[in-house]
N, C-alpha and C positions, 0 to 999 in steps of 0.2 A: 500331711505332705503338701495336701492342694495349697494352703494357706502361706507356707514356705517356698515354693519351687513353683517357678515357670514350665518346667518341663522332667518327667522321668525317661530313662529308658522301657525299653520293652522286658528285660530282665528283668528290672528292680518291681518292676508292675507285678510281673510273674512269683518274684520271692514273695512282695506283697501280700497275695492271693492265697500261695502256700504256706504262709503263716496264718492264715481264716479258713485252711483248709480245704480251698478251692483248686482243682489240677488246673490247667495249662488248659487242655480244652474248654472246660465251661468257662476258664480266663479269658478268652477269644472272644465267646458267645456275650459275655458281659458288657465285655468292650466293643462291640455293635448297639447293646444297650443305652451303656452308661454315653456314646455319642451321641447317637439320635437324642438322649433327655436334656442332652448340653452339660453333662457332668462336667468330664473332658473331650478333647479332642484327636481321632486316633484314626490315620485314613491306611488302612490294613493292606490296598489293592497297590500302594504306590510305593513300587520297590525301594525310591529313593527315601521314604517316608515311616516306614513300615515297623522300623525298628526305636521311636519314638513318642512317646504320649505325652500331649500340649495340657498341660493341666490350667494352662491361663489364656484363656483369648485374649483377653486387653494385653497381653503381652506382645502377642502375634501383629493386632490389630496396627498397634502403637509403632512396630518396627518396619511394618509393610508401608507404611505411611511416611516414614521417613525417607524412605524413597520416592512416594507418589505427591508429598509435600515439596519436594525440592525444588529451588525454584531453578537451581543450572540444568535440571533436570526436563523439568517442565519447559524451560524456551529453550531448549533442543529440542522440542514434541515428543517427549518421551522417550527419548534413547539413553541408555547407561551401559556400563561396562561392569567386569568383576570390578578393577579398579574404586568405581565409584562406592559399591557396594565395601568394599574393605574399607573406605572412610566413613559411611551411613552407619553402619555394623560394627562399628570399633570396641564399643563395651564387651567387656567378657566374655558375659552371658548370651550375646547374640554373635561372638566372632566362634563361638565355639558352634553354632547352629546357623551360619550361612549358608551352608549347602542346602539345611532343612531349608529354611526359610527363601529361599530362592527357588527352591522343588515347589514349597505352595504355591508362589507367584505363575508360577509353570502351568500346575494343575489343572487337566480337564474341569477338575471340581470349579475350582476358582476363578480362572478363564482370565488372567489380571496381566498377563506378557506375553510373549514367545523369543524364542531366540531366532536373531535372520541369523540360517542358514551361508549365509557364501563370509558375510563378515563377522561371526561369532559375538556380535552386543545383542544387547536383549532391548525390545521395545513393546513399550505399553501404548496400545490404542487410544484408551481414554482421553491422555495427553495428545496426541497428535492435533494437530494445525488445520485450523477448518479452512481448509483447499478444494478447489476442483480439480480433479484429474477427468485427464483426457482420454477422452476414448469416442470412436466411430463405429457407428449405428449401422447395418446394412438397410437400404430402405425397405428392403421385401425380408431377406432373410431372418426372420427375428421371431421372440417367443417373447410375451410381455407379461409378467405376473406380478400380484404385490399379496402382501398381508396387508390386514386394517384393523389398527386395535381400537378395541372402545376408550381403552387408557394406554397409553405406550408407556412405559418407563425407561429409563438411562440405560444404555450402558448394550442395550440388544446386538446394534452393531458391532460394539467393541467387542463383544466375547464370539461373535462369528469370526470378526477377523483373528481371532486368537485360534481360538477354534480349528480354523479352515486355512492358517498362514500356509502354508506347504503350497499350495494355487493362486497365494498374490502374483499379478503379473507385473514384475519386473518393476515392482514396486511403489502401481501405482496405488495410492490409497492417501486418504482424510481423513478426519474424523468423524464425518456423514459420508464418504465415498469410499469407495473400494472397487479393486477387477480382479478379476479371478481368471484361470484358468485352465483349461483341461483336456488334454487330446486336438490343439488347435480350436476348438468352442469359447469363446470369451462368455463371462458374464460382469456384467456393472450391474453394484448393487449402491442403493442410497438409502439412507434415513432418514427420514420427512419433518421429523418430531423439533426439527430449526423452527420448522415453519407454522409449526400447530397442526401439521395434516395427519400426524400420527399413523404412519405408516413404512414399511420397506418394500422398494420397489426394486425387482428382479429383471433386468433386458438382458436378454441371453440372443447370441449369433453365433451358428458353427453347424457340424453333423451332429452332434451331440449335444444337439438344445433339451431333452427329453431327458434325458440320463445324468447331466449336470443340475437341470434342475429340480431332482430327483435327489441328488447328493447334498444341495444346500438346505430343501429343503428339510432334509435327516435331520442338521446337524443345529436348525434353525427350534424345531421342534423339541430337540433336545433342550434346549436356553429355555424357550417358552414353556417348556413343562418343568425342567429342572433348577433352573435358576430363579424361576418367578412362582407364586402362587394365582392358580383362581383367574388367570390373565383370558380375555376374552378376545377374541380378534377373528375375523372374518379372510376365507382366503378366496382370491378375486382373480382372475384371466382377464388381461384385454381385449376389448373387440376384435373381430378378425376382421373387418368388414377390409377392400383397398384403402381407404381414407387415410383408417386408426392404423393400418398397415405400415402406411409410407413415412409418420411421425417420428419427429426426431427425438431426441430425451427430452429437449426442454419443452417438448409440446405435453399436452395431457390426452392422451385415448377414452375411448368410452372401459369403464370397467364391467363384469358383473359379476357373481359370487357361485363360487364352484357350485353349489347345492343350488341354485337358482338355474343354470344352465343344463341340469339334469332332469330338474320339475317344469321345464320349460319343453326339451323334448321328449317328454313323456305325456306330455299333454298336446303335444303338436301347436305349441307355441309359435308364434309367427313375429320374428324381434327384427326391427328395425333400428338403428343406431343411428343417435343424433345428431350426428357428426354430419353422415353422409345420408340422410334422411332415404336410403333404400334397404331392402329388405337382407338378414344376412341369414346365411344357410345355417342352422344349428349344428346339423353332421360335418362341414367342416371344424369343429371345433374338437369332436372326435375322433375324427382323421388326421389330425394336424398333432392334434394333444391324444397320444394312446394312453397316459394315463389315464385318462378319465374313461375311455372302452374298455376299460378294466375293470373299472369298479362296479362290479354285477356278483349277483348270487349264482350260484349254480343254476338256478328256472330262469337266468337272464334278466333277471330285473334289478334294477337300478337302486342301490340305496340313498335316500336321504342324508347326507354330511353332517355330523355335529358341530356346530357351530363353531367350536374353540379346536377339532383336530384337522390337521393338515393326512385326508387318505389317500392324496395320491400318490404316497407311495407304500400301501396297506398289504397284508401278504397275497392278495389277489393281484398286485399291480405286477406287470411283470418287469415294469425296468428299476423297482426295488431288489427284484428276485435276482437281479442280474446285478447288482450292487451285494447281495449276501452272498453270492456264486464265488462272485471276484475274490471277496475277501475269504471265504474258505477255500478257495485255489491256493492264494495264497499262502495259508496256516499248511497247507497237505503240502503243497511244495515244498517249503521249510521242513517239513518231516522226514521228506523225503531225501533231502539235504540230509538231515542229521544223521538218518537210517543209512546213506552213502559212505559217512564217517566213518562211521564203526565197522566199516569193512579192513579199518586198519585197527589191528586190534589194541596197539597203545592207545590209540586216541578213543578208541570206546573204552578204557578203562581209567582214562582221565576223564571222559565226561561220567562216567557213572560214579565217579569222586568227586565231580561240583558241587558245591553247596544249591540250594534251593534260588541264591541270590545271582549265583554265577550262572547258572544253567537258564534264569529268566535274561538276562543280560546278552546268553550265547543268541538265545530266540531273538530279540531286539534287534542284538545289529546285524544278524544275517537277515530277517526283514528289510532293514534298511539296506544293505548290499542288492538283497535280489530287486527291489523297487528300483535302485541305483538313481537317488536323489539327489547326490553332488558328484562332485570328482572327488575321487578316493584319495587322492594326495596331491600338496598344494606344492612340490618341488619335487623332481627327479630325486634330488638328494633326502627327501622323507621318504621319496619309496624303497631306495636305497638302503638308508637306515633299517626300516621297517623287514625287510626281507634277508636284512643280514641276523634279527631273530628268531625270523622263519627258518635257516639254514641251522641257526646253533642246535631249532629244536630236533629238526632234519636227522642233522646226525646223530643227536641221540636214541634214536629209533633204532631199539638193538638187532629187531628182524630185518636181516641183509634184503630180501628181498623185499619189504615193505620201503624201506630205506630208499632202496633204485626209485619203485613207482614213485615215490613222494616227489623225489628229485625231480625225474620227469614230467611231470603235473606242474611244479614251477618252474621249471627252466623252459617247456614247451612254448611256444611261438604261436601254436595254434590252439592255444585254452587259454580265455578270456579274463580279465583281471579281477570279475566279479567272481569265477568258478575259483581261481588261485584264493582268492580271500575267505571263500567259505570255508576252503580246507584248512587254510592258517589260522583262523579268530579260535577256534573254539581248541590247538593245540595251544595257542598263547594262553589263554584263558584258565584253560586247567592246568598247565604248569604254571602258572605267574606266582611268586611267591606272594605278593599282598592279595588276601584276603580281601574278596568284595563284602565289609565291614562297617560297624560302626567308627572303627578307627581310622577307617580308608574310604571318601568319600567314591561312592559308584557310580561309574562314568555314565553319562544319559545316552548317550549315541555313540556315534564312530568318531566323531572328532575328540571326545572329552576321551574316548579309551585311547589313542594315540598319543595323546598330550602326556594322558597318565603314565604308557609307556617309556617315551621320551626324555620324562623331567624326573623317572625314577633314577 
C-alpha cells in the first residue's frame, strides 16, 4: 500500500491489521510504533487528524511547501486564505485532504501558522517582514530575561508566535519581534540570531511580570525540548542594579545566569555591575523574582540549574502551580457545565449519543465560550439566525416543563450570552444531522461550527 498511496484511512489501516490478525487495540499500540520509527505517519491526539494515516512524508512535505514557496504569498509576509489554499491544492489527491493538510500546518506538533482570530486568514511567521514593532519600556517597571544558546537555530521565534498567537498585542510582531499580552502585563520578545548574538530576549511591564513570564517561558521550553534536539542554552536575568534598571531596549544591561545568581548567594557573594560600578543586593533578585525563592528543597537549600532546563517554573515554583490551578479550574468548570446539562433530561440523552469526536468538539468550544476570546457574532442578524435553531430545537423538547425552563434561559435578559451558549452548543451538536466525520470536515472552534451551521 505504502509504495501506492499517499495516504489510508484509519478503517482501511484497521481492516488491514485484521486481515494479519491483529484487533484494533494492539492496532493503535503499533501505530505509536510504526510513527515514532518513521514507517508512517499517524498523530492519534488531533481530533481533526485522527482518523488518517500519512504513509508518504514527501507527499505532505512537498504540498506544505507549496504554500510556503509562494511567492504572492510570501510578499504578503505570509498571509493566505482558504481561497489561496483551493488554488495550491487543486490536485486530487491534496483537494480531497485540505482540511488534513491545513490541520498539520495548525499543529501544536508542527507550529507552521495559526489562524488570526478577528479576520479568519491564516498566517505563517516564518514568512513575515523583518520589521520593528513598537513598543514602550517603563523605565523602573520592568523584568529583563533572555535565553543564550550555544547554537540558536531557525525558526525558535516563529513557533512561539504560533504557539502563543491567542496574546499578540493587536498585532504587533516581525519576524525577530513580537508583543504579547496578558491581564494588562505586556511582554516584547526578540530574536538575536540577525545579529549573531544568538539569543531571545524577554522585557516584560505590568502586575504580572512573574506569571507571564512563567507562561512563556512553558511554552518556550516546550520548542526547545520538543522541536529541537540536544540544544544547549543558558537562562540569564538582568542586572537589577538603578543603572540596568532605567535601560531602554535598545541599550544592553548586565546579564547573569539563573544558576550563577543562586551559587553566588550562597556563598555570600558580593557582585557589583559594570554598568554602574556599585554594589547590587543579591536578595533583591529574589524579592523581585519569586521564582527563583522557590527553587529550594524541603531543608531549604537551593538547587544548582541544569544548564539546558528552564526551572523556574519546576513543581516547587509556585507561580507554575498557579498556571496548572488555572487550567484545571478551567477543565472542572467545563464539567460542571456539562453536569448542569443534563439536568435537562433530552439533552443528557443527546449527549450520551455523541460520538467520541462530537463530545471532544462539545469540550473545545464551551472552553472557548467560557475563556470568551472573541465576540460570539459578527451581526445581530447571525445571532439572529443562529437562535432561530436554538428555538426549533426548544420546541422539540417534549417535557412541557423542561420546555418553559429552556425558553426562559434564552429569552432572559439577565443570563449572559456565554451561559445562553453553553446551553445551546451541545443541544445543536447532538441533534445536528452531519456527522462529525470523515466525510464532514470538523469544525476547529466556534467560528468554523457557525459557518458549518449556516452554509448547511
Amino acid at each position: 500500500v505504502q509504495r501506492t498511496e499517499n495516504y489510508i484511512s484509519l478503517k482501511r489501516y484497521f481492516d488491514v491489521c485484521k486481515d494479519c490478525g491483529i484487533d484494533k487495540k494492539k492496532a493503535l499500540e503499533l501505530s505509536e510504533l510504526f510513527h515514532d520509527l518513521g514507517v508512517f505517519h499517524y498523530y492519534r491526539e488531533d481530533i481533526h487528524l485522527k482518523n488518517t494515516i500519512f504513509l508518504n512524508y514527501e507527499w505532505i512535505t512537498k504540498a506544505l511547501y507549496r504554500v510556503l514557496d509562494n511567492e504572492r504569498i510570501k510578499n504578503n509576509s505570509g498571509k493566505f486564505t482558504q481561497n489561496d489554499l483551493d488554488s495550491l491544492w487543486s490536485d486530487e489527491s491534496l483537494q480531497e485532504k485540505q482540511g488534513e493538510l491545513l490541520s498539520l500546518m495548525l499543529s501544536p506538533k508542527f507550529k507552521i501558522a495559526y489562524e488570526h482570530k478577528k479576520n479568519g486568514y491564516y498566517l505563517v511567521p516564518q514568512l513575515f517582514k523583518d520589521q520593528d514593532v513598537e513598543f514602550k519600556i517603563n523605565a523602573v517597571d520592568k523584568l529583563i530575561f533572555r535565553v543564550r544558546y550555544d547554537f540558536m537555530p531557525k525558526g525558535i521565534l516563529s513557533q512561539l508566535i504560533v504557539s502563543m498567537h491567542e496574546f499578540i498585542k493587536d498585532d504587533l510582531f516581525g519576524k525577530y519581534q513580537v508583543v504579547f499580552s496578558m491581564e494588562g502585563t505586556d511582554a516584547w520578545i526578540k530574536d538575536t540570531s540577525k545579529t549573531q548574538q544568538n539569543t531571545i530576549e524577554i522585557w516584560l511591564q505590568g502586575k504580572q511580570k512573574n506569571k507571564f513570564l512563567t507562561i512563556i517561558l512553558h511554552f518556550l521550553e516546550d520548542i526547545n525540548k520538543g522541536s529541537f534536539t540536544n540544544l544547549k542554552y543558558t537562562n540569564e536575568f538582568a542586572c537589577n542594579c538603578e543603572q540596568c534598571r532605567s535601560l531602554s531596549i535598545e541599550e544592553k544591561p548586565e546579564y547573569y545566569a539563573l544558576e550563577t545568581l543562586i551559587g553566588w548567594r550562597n556563598s555570600d557573594f558580593k557582585l557589583r555591575c559594570n554598568k554602574e560600578q556599585k554594589k547590587v543586593d543579591l536578595d533583591t533578585y529574589f524579592t523581585d523574582f519569586p521564582a527563583l525563592a522557590n527553587n529550594q528543597d524541603k531543608n531549604g537549600e537551593r538547587h544548582t540549574h541544569n544548564h539546558n532546563t528552564i526551572t523556574v517554573f519546576g513543581d516547587n515554583n509556585q507561580l507554575a502551580q498557579d498556571v496548572k490551578t488555572e487550567k484545571l479550574q478551567l477543565e472542572q468548570n467545563i464539567e460542571k457545565d456539562l453536569d448542569k446539562l443534563k439536568e435537562f433530561s433530552e439533552l443528557r440523552v443527546l449527549m450520551e449519543k455523541m460520538s467520541e469526536t462530537q463530545a471532544a468538539f462539545q469540550k473545545e468550544v464551551i472552553a472557548e465560550i467560557t475563556a470568551n476570546r472573541e465576540t460570539f457574532f459578527a451581526t445581530r442578524r447571525e445571532e439572529n439566525e443562529f437562535f432561530d435553531y436554538v428555538y426549533d430545537f426548544i420546541d422539540s423538547i417534549k417535557d412541557e416543563q423542561e420546555r418553559i425552563k429552556a425558553s426562559e434561559l434564552i429569552d432572559s435578559n439577565k443570563v449572559d450570552m456565554a451561559t445562553k451558549l453553553k446551553f445551546a452548543i451541545p443541544f445543536i451538536i447532538g441533534s445536528y444531522e452531519i456527522e462529525f466525520s470523515t466525510k464532514q470536515k470538523a469544525p476547529r472552534n466556534w467560528k468554523e461550527f457557525k459557518k458549518m451551521m449556516f452554509n448547511d
